[in-house]
N, CA, C and O of each residue as an XYZ file, in Angstrom:
584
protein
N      21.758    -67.534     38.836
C      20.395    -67.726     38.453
C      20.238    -68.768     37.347
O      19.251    -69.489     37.492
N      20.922    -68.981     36.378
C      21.088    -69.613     35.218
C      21.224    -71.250     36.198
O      20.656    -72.259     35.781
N      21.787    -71.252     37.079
C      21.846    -72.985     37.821
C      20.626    -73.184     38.463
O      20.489    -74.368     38.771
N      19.564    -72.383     38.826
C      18.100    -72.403     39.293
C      17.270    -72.864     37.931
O      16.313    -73.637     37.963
N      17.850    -72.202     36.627
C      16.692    -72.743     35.726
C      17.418    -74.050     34.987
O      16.722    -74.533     34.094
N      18.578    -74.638     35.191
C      19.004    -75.714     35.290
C      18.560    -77.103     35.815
O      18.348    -78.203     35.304
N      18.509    -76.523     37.170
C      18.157    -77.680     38.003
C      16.462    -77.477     38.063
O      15.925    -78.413     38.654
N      15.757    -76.699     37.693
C      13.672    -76.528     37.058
C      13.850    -77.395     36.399
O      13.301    -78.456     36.697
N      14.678    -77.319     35.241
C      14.534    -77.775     34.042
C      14.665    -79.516     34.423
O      13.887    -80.386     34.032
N      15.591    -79.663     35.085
C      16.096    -81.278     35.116
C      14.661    -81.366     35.918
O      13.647    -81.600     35.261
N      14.586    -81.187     37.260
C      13.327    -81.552     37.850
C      12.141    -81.873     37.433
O      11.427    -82.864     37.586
N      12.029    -80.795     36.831
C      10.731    -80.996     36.005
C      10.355    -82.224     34.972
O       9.329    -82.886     34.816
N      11.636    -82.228     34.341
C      11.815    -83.774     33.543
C      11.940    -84.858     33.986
O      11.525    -85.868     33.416
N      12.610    -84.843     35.225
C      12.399    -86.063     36.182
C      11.136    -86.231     36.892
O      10.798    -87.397     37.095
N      10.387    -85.323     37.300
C       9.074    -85.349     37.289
C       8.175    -86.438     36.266
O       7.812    -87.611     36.350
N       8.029    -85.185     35.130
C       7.526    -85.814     34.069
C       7.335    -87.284     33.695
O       6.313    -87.960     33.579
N       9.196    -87.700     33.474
C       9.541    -89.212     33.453
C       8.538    -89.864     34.356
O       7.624    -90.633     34.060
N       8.966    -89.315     35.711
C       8.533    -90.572     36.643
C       7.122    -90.374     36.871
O       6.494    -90.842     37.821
N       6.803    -89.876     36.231
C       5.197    -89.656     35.859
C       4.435    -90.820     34.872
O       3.293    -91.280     34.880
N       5.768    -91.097     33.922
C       5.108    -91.371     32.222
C       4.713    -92.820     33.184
O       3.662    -93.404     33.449
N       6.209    -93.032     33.540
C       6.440    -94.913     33.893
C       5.517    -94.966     34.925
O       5.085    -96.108     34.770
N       4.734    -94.357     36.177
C       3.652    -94.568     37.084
C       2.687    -94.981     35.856
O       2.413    -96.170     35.691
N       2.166    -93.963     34.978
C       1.110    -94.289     34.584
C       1.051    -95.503     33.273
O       0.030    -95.999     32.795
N       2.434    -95.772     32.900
C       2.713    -96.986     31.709
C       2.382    -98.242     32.938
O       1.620    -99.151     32.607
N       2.837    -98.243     34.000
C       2.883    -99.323     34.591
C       1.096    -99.496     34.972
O       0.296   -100.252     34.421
N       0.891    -98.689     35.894
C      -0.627    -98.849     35.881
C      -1.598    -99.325     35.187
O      -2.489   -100.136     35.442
N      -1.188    -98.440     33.850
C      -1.906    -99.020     32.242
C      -1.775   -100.408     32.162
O      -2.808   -101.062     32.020
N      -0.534   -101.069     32.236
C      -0.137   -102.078     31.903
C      -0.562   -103.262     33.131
O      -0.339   -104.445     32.871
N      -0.939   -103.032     33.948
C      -1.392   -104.026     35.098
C      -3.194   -103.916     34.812
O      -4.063   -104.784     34.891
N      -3.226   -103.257     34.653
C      -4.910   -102.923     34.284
C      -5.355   -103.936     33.274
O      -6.271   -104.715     33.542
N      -4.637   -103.951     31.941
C      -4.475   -104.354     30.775
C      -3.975   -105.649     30.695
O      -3.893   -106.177     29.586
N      -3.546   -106.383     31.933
C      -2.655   -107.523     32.220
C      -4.024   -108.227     32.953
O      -4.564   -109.219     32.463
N      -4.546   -107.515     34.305
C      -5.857   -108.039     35.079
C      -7.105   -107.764     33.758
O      -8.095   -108.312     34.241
N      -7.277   -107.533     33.188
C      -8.432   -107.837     32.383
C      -8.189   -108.788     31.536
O      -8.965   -109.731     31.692
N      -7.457   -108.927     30.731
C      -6.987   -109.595     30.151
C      -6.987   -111.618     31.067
O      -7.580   -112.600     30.619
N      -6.291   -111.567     32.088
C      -6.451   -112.583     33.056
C      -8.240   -113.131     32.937
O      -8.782   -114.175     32.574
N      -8.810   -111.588     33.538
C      -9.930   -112.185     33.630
C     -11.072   -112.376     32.267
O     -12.297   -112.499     32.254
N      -9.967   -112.332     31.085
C     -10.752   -112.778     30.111
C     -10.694   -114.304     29.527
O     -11.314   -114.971     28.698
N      -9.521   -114.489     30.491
C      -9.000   -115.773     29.980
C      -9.686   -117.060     30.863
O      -9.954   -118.216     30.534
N      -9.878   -116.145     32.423
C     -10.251   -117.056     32.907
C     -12.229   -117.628     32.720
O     -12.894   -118.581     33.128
N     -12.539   -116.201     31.751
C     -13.789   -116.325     31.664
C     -14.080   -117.467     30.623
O     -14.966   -118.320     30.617
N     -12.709   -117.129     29.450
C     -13.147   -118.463     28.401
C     -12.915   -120.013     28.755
O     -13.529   -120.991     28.328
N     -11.906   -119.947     29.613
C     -11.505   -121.313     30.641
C     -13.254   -121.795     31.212
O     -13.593   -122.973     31.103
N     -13.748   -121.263     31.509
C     -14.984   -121.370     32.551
C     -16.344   -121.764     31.049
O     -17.195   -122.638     30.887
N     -15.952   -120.764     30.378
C     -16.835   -121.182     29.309
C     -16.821   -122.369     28.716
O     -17.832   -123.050     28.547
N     -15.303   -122.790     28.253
C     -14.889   -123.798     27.601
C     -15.258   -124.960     28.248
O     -15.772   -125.972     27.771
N     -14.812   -124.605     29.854
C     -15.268   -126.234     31.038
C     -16.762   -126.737     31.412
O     -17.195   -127.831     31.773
N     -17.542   -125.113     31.106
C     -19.140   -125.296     31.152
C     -19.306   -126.428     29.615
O     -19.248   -127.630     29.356
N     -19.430   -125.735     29.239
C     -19.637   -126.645     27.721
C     -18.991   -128.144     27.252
O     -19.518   -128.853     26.396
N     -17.803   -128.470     27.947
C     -17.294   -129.697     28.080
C     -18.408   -130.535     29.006
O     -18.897   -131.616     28.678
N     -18.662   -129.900     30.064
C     -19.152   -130.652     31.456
C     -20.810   -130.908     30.729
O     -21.360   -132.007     30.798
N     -21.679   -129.276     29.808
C     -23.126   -130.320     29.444
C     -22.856   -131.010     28.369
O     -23.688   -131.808     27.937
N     -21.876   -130.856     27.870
C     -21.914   -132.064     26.662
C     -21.515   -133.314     27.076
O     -21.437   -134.192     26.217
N     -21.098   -133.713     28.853
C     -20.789   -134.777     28.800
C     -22.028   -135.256     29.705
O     -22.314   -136.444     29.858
N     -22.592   -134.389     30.175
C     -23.722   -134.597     30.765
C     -25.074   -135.348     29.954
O     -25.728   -136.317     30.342
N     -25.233   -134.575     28.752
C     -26.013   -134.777     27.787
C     -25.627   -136.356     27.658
O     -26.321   -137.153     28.289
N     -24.827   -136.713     27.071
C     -24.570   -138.466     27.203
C     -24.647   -138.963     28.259
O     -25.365   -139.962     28.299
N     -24.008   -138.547     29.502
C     -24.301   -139.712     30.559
C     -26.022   -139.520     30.626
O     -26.560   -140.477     31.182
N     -26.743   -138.704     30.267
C     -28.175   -138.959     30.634
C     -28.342   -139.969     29.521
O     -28.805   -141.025     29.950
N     -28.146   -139.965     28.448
C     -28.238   -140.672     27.243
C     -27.964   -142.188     27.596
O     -28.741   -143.045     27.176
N     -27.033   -142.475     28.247
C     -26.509   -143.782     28.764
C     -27.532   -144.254     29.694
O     -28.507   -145.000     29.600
N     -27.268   -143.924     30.144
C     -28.229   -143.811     31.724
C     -29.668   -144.332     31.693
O     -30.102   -145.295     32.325
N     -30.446   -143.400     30.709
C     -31.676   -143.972     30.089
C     -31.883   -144.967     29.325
O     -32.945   -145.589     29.331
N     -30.773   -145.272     28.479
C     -30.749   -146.492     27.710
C     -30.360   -147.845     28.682
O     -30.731   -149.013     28.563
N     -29.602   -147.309     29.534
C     -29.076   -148.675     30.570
C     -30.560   -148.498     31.360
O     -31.045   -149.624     31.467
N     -31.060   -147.925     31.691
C     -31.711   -148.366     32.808
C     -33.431   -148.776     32.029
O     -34.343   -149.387     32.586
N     -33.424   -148.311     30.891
C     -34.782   -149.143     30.045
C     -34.830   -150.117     29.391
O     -35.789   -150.506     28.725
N     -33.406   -150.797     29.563
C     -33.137   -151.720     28.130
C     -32.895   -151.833     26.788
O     -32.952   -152.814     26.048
N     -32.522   -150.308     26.511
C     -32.006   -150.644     25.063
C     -31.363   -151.126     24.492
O     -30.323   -151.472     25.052
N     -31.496   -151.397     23.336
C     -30.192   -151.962     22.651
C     -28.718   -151.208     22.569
O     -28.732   -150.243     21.805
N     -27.534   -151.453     23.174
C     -26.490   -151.484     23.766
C     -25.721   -150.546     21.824
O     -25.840   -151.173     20.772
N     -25.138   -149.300     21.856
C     -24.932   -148.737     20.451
C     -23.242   -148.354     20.953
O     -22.854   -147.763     21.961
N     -22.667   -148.796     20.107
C     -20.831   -148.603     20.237
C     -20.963   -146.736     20.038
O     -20.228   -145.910     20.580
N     -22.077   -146.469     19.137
C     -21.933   -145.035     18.365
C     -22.132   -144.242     19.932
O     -21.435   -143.311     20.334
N     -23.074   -144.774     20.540
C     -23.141   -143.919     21.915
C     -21.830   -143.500     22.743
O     -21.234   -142.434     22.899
N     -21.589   -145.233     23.352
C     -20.557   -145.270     23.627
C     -19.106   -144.904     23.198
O     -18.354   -144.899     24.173
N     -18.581   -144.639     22.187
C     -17.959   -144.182     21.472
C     -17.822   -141.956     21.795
O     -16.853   -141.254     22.085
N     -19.263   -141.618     21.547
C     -19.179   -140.714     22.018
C     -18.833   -140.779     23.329
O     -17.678   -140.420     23.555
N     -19.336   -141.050     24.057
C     -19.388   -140.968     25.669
C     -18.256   -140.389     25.686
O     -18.004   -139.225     26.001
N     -17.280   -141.546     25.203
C     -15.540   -141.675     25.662
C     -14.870   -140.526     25.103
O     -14.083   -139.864     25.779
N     -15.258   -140.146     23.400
C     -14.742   -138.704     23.104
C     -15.243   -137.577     24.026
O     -14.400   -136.764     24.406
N     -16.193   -137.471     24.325
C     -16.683   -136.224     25.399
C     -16.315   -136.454     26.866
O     -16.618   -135.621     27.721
N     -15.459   -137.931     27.249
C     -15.063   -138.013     28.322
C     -13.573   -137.200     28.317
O     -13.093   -136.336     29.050
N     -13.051   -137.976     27.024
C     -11.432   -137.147     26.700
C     -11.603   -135.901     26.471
O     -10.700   -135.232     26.973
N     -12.476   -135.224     25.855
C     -12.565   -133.813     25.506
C     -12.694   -133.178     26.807
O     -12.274   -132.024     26.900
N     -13.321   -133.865     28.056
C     -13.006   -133.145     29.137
C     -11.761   -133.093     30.174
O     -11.223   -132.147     30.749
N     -11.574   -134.175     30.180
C     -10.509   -134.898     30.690
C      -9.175   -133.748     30.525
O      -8.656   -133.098     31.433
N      -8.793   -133.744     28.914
C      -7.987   -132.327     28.637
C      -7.966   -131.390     29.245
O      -6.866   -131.015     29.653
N      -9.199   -130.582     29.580
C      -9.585   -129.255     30.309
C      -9.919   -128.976     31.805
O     -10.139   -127.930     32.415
N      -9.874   -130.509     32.239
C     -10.631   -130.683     33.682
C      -9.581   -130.029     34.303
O      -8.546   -129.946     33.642
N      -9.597   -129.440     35.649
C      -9.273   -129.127     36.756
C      -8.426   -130.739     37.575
O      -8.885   -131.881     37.536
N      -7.507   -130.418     38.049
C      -7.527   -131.791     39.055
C      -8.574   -132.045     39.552
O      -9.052   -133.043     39.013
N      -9.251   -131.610     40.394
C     -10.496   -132.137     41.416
C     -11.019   -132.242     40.449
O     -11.997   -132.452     41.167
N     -11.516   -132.341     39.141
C     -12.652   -132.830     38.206
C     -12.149   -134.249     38.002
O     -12.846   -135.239     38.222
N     -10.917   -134.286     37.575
C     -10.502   -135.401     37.066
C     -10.742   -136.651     37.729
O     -10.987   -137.497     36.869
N     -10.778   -137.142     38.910
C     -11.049   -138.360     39.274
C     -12.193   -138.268     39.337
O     -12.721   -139.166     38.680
N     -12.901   -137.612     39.812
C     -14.584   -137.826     39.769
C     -15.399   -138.501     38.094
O     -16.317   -139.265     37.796
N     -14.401   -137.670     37.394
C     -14.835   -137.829     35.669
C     -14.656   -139.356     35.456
O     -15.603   -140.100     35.201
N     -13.258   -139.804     35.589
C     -13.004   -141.309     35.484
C     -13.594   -142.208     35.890
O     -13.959   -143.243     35.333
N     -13.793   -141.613     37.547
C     -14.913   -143.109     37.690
C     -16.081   -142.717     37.293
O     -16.617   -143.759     36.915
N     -16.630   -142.074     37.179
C     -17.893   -142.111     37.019
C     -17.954   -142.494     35.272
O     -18.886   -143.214     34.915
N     -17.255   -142.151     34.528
C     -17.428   -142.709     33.186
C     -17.021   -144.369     33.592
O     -17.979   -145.136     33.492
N     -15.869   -144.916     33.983
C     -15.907   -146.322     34.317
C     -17.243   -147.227     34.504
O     -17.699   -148.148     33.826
N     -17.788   -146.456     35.960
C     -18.880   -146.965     36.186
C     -20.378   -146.830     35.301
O     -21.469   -147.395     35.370
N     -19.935   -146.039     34.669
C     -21.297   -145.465     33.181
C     -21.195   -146.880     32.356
O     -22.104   -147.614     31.967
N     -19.452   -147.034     32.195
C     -19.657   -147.834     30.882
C     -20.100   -148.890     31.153
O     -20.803   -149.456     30.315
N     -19.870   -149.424     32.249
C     -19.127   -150.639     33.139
C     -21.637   -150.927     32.557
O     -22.249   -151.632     31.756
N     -21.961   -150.055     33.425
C     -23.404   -150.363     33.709
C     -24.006   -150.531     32.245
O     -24.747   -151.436     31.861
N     -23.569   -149.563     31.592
C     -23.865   -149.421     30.074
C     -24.044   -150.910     29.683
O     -25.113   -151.496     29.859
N     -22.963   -151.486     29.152
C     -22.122   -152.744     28.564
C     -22.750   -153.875     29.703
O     -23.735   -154.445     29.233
N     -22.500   -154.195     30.688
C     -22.921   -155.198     31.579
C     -24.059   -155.240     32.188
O     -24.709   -156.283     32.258
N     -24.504   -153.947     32.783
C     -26.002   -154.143     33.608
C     -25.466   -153.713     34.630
O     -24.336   -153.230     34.553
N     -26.225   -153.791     35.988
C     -25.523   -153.460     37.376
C     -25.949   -154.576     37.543
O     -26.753   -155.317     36.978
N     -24.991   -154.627     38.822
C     -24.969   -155.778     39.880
C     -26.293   -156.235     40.188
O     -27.143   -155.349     40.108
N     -26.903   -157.926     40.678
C     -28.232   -157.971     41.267
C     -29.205   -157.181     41.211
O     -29.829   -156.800     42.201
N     -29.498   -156.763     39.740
C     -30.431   -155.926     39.164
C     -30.527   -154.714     40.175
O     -31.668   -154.338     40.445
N     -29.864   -154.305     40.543
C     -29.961   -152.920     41.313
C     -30.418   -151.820     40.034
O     -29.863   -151.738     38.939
N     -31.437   -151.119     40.455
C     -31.382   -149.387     39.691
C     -29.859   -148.769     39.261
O     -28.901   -148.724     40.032
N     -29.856   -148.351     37.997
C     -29.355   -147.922     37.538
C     -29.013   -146.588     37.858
O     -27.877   -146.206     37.575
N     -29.822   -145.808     38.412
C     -29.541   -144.970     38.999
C     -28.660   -144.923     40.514
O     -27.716   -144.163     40.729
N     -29.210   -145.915     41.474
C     -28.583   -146.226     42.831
C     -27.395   -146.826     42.470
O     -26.647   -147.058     43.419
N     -26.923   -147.211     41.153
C     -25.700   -148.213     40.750
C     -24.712   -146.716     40.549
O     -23.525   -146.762     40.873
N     -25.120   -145.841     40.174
C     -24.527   -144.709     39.549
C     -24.170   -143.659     40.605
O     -23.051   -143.402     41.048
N     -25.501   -143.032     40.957
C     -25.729   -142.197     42.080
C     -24.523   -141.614     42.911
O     -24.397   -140.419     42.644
N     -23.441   -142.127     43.981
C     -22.732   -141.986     44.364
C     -21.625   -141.410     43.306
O     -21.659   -140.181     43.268
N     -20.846   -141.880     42.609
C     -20.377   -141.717     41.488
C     -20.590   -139.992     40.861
O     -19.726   -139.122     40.753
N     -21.892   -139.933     40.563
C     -22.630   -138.976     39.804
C     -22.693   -137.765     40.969
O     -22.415   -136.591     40.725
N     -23.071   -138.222     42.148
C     -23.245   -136.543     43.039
C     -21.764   -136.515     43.101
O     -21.480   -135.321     43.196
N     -20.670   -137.219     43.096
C     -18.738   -136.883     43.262
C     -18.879   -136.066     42.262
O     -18.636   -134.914     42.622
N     -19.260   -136.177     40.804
C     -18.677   -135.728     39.440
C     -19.348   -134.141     39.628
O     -18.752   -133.064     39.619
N     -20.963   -134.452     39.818
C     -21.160   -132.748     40.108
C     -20.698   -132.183     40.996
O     -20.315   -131.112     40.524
N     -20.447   -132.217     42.161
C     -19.940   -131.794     42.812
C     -18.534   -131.279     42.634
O     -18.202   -130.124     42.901
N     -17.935   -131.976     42.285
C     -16.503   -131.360     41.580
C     -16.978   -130.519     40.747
O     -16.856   -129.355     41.130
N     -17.630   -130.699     39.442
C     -17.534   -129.704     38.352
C     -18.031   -128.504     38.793
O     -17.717   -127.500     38.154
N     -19.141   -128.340     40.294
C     -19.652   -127.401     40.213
C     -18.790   -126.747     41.635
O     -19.364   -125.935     42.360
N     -17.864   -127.045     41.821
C     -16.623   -126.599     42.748
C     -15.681   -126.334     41.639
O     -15.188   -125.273     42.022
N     -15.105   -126.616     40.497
C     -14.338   -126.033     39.690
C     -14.619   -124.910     38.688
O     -13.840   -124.048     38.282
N     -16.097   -125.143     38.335
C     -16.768   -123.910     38.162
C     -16.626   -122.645     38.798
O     -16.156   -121.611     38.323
N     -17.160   -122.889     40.104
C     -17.192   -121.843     40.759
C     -16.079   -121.226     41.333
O     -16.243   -120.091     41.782
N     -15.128   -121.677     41.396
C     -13.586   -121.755     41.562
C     -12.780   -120.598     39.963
O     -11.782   -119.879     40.012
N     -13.654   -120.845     38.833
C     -13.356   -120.141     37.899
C     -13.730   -118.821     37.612
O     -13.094   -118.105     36.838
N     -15.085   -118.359     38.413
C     -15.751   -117.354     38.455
C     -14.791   -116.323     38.727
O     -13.775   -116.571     39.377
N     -15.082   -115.014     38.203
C     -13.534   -114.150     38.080
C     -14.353   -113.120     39.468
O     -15.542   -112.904     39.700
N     -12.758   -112.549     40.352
C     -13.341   -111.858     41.511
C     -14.398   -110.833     41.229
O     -14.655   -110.203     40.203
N     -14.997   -110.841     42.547
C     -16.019   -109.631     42.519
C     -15.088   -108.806     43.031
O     -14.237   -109.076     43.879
N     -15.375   -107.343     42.239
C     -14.721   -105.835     42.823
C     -13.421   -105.486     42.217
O     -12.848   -104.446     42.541
């Protein structure tokens, strides 16, 4: 009888054990997926806020190129820091869209467009690539439903 409450005893502790580590591991994947999706929420935050702050200037450009203003390095200057500040954080698929379309920003900025074309139709193409990416890498960041 004494080898019946032997082998309770071990069982039961092997039980127990393989009890603790089910529920450490569980804990710990739980705690691992939230965590993920906190990271990927500040990623998404961080790339929103890169993308209107670079937005905010290319409208800035944009309006000044296409009314005639006087041509400001301080603009331009930004442009290019809020181009690099994204550039850092972009997604691949952001990244070429970002380049040319800042190229072609500055390019219009600094020179004019071609045969007085709109500034906008000079851009346009360019500009639906860049949203379009950002708002495919965006949404690409959105953390799963369920």
């Amino acid at each position: 009888m004494n080898w019946l409450l032997v082998v309770g005893t071990l069982l039961g502790t092997a039980i127990g054990a393989a009890g603790t580590i089910v529920s450490q591991h569980v804990a710990g994947r739980s705690a691992e997926r939230r965590e993920r999706l906190v990271r990927a929420a500040d990623r998404r935050t961080e790339l929103r806020l890169a993308v209107e702050g670079y937005l905010e200037v290319y409208q800035e450009m944009e309006r000044a190129t296409a009314d005639g203003d006087e041509r400001s390095t301080e603009l331009s200057h930004r442009m290019w820091f809020l181009h690099n500040r994204l550039a850092l954080i972009a997604p691949t698929g952001l990244a070429g869209p970002l380049g040319e379309l800042a190229d072609r920003l500055n390019r219009a900025y600094w020179d004019g467009t071609p045969d007085g074309q709109l500034v906008w139709d000079y851009l346009h193409e360019h500009w639906a690539r860049f949203r379009e990416a950002a708002h495919s890498e965006l949404q690409a960041l959105d953390p799963p439903v369920g």
